[in-house]
N, C-alpha and C positions, 0 to 999 in steps of 0.2 A: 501487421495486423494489430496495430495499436486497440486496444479497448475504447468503444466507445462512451463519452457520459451523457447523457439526454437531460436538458436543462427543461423545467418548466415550468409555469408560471406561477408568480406567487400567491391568486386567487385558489389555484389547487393546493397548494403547498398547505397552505392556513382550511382549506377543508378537511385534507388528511389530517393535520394535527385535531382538529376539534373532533375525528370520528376516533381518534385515536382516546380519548376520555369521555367517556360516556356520564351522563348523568347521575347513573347509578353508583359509577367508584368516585366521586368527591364528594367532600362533607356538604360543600351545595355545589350545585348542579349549575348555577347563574355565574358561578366563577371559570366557568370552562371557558367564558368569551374573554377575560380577564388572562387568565393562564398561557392560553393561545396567544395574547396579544403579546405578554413577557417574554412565550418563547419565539417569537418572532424578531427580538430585539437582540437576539444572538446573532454570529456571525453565519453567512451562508455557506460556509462551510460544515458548523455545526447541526443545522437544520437539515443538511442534505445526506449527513449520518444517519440523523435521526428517523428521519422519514425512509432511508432506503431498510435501515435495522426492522422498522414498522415492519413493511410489505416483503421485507425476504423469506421467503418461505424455508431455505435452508438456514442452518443455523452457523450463527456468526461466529468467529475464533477472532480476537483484535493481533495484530501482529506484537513482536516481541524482540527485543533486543538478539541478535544472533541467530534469526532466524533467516533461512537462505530463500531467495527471491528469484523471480525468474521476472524479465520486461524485454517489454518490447519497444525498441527505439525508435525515433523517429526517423524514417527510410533519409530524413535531410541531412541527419547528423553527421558533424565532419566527426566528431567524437567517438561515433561509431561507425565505422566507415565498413559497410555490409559486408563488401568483398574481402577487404584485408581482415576483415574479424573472424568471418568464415572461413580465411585461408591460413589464419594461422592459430584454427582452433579454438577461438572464444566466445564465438557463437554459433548455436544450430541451426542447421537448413531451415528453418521455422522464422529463422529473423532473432530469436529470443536470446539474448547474455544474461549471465548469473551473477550473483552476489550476497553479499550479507547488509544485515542490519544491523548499522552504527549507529544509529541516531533517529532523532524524530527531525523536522523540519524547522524547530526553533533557534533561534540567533544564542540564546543565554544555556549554554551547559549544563548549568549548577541546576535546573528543574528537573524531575526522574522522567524518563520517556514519556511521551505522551502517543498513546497506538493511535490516535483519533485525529491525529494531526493531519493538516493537508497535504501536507509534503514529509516523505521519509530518507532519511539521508542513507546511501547503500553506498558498501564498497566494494566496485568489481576490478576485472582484470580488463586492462585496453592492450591497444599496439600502440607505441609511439615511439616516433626516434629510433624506429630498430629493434625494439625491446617489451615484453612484456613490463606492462606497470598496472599498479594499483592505484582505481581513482575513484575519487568519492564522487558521488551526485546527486544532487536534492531528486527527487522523483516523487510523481501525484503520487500519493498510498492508492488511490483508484487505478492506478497502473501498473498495483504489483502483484503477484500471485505470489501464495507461500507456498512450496515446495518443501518434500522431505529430502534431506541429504543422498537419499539412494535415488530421489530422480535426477540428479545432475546428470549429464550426457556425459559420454568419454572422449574429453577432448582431446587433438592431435599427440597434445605430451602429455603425459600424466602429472609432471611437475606442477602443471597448473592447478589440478584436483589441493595442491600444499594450501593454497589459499584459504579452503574450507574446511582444513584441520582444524582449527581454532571453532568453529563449531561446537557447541553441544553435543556430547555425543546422544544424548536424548536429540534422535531428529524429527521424532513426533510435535506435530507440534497443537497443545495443550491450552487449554483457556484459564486462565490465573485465576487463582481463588480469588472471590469477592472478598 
């Protein structure tokens, strides 16, 4: 049950933005066609933050280094291969495996995470080769749910639960001061 994203058109996109400034909150009102047009020069990634942040009606939390995830894979993946994942405990009947956040989805290290990023880099538990292993993988951040550490499921061994020691022990998870 992968999550769906619903792509649409960029005539809507640039309405939403110009309803999102009204004429009232800028010093002039004739720059909202201006504004709109800069923010439309960003990448579609970023617009599609911004416009979902717009219309969510619940309130956003950005994700955070170490904070544990739940996804859902794709039913194709040799990577996660349903049966052997589910049979040897590293994922729920639901289809879903767990992990942490290492990383955002950028190439260069050395910049501090970015939560906004399109891709988040998670590291879970596989089967491969006979052997429980840990493996990293870029994943859409629109494909992740944060989870607190007491919703992980109780996997076949408990050994594996070792993976999410390194956790926070704060497993709330908290929206960073501005």
């Amino acid at each position: 049950m992968t999550k769906k994203n619903y792509m649409i058109t960029e005539e809507a996109v640039i309405d939403i933005l110009k309803q999102l400034f009204n004429g009232t909150s800028l010093g002039n009102k004739k720059n909202r066609k201006y504004l709109t047009e800069a923010l439309m020069t960003l990448p579609e990634h970023n617009i599609t933050t911004m416009v979902s942040l717009a219309l969510m009606t619940k309130e956003y939390v950005p994700m955070k280094l170490g904070d544990v995830v739940k996804h859902h894979p794709p039913s194709y993946s040799s990577t996660y291969d349903r049966d052997v994942m589910i049979d040897k405990g590293l994922m729920d009947h639901d289809g879903y495996i767990f992990g942490t956040i290492t990383g955002d989805g950028a190439w260069n290290k050395d910049e501090p995470f970015n939560p906004y990023s399109p891709t988040i880099t998670v590291e879970m538990f596989i089967w491969k080769d006979g052997e429980i292993i840990t493996h990293e993988d870029k994943i859409a951040a629109s494909q992740l749910d944060v989870i607190s550490k007491s919703e992980l499921p109780d996997f076949n061994n408990p050994n594996n639960l070792d993976f999410f020691n390194d956790v926070s022990k704060d497993d709330t998870h908290q929206i960073d001061s501005l």
